[in-house]
C-alpha positions, 0 to 999 in steps of 0.5 A: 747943166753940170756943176763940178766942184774942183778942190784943189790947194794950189790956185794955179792948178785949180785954175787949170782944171776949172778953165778945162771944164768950163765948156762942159758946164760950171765950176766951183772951186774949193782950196781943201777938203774940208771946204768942200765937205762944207760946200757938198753939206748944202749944195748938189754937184754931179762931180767932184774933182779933187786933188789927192794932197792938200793942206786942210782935208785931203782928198782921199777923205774926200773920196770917201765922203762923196763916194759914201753919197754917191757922187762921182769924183776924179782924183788927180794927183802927181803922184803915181796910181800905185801909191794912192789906189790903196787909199782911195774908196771902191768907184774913185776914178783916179788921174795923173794930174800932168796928164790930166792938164793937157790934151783932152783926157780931164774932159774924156774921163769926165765924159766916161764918169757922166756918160748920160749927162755929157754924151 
């Protein structure tokens, strides 16, 4: 089964993206970044999915951090692609997060990050 780990500062969107995943495997969700670097310290996921800005860790270090250790992870953010890709390390998937709340394209980018595992 795949685990994710969602991080994500406002409760009400982490909520959403939990609830999207569900059906491919389980979810753990982290309010900031440094929360989940603790979590990543002592526990394994096949992604991450992360907001870009957040109070207490962003996810552009979080990026970092799990691409460093070669997990796969998703950044979602409001903000256009243009302004965070500079940021963002090599191997990073990036998603609108409007986009990413509706329809399929949270789960269909997933699936494209973890083709083997979800088919």
């Amino acid at each position: 089964m795949t685990k994710f780990l969602v991080v994500d500062d406002d409760p009400d969107l982490g909520a959403i993206v939990e609830e999207k995943l569900k059906p491919l495997g389980t979810c753990q969700v982290c309010t900031s970044g440094h929360e989940a670097i603790e979590v990543l310290g002592h526990e394994i996921f096949d992604v991450v999915v992360t907001d870009y800005i957040m109070q207490g860790g962003d996810g552009g270090s979080l990026a970092h951090f799990c691409v460093n250790r070669k997990i796969p992870v998703l950044v979602v953010s409001s903000f256009p692609e243009t302004q965070i890709r500079p940021y963002l390390p090599v191997g990073a998937t990036f998603l609108n997060k409007f986009h990413a709340v509706r329809g399929n394209l949270l789960e269909d980018t997933i699936r494209a990050i973890l083709p083997v595992k979800l088919g």
